[in-house]
N, C-alpha and C positions, 0 to 999 in steps of 0.2 A: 504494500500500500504506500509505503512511504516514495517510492519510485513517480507513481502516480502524481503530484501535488506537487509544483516547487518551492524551496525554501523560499519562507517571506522574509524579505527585505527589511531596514532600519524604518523607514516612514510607515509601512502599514502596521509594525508593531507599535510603533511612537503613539499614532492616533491611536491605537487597540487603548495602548495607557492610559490616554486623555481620559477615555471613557470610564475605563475600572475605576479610575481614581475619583473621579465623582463619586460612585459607589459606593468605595472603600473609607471614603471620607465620611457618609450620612453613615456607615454601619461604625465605625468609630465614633461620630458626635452620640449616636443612638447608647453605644457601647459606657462613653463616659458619661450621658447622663441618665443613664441605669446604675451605674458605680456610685455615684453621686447621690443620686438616692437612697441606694444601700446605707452609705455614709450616714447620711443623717437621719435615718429607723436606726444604728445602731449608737447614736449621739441622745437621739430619742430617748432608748429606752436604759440609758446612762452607761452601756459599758465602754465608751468613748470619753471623755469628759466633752461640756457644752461648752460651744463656740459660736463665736456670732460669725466667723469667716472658717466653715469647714471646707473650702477650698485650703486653704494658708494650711490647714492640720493636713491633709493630704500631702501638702507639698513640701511641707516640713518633717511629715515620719518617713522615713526610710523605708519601713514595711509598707503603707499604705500605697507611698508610690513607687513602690517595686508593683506589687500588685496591680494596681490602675496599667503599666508600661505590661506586664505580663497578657494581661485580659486583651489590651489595643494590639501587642502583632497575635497573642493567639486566634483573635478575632477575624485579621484580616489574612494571615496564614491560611485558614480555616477555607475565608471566602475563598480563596485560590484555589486551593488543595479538593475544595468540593467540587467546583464545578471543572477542573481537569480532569479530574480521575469519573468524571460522571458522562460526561460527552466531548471534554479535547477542547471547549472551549468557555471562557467567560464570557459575560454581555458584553464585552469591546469585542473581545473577540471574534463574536459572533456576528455584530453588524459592520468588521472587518475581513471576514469571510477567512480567518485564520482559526489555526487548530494546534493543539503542541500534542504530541504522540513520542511513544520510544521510537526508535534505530530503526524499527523491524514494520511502524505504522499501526500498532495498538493503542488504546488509552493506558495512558501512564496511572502506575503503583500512587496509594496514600506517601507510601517511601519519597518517591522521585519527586511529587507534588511537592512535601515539604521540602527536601532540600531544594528543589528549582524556588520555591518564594523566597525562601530564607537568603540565598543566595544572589538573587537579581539585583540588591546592591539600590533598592528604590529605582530600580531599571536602569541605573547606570551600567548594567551587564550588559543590557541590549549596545551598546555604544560597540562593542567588541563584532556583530554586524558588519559594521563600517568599514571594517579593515580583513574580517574574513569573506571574500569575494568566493573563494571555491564553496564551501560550506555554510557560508548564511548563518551560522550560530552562533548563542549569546555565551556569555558566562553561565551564566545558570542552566544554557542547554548542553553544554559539555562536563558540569558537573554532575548532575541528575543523568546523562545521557538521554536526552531527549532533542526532537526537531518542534521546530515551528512552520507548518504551512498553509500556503495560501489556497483555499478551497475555491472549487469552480460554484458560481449561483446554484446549479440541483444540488451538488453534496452539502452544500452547506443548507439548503432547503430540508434534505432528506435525513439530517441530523437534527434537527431542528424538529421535524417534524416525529422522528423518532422518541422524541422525548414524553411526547402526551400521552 
């Protein structure tokens, strides 16, 4: 399968980003102000002490904002990691008509998922594109051992549509 599709290029992954990142931004604000709330039910029912700025207490215990920085990449890890290993693409992805698959053209492992998120370097991986002309692949696709390609209008329909 992977023969089929050719590697996508620096721009249609660039814009793929644009898009997740809106995404991954409302499921982070979503994320911190559910933590936030947690926060102050447990300021509430006192085993926090009261604070009139439990933002400042977050930001000043260690533990808390360890915590809060744990929940926002496992969050967006998470997003990534789901919708790879579910059908090869995310929502940019998708209305970029790209797909990230193993070597061989399968949906990639929860394994490969996390390291390719963890990895992409806040997409400064994809940068690595630019200068691989033979192979087309990012940092995060030769660590994970995985490709990224650009799907014809039916397959990316037919994936798409697979999913319902």
């Amino acid at each position: 399968m992977s023969g089929e599709f050719p590697r996508a290029g620096f721009w249609r992954r660039f814009a793929s980003l644009i898009y997740d990142s809106l995404v991954v931004i409302s499921f982070s604000m979503l994320t911190a102000i559910l933590y936030f709330a947690i926060i102050q039910g447990i300021i509430a029912v006192g085993i926090l002490p009261d604070t009139d700025d439990p933002a400042a207490l977050i930001q000043d215990s260690t533990l808390l904002y360890s915590i809060r920085s744990v929940l926002l990449v496992t969050v967006n890890v998470a997003f990534f990691a789901y919708f790879w290993t579910k059908s090869g693409q995310t929502i940019g992805m998708r209305a970029w008509r790209l797909k990230v698959q193993t070597l061989d053209g399968t949906l990639i492992s929860w394994p490969q998922a996390i390291i390719r998120s963890l990895t992409a370097c806040l997409g400064l991986g994809n940068l690595l594109v630019l200068v691989d002309f033979k192979n087309k692949r990012a940092l995060q696709d030769y660590l994970a051992k995985t490709a990224v390609v650009t799907l014809t209008k039916e397959e990316n329909k037919r994936i798409y549509q697979s999913l319902n």
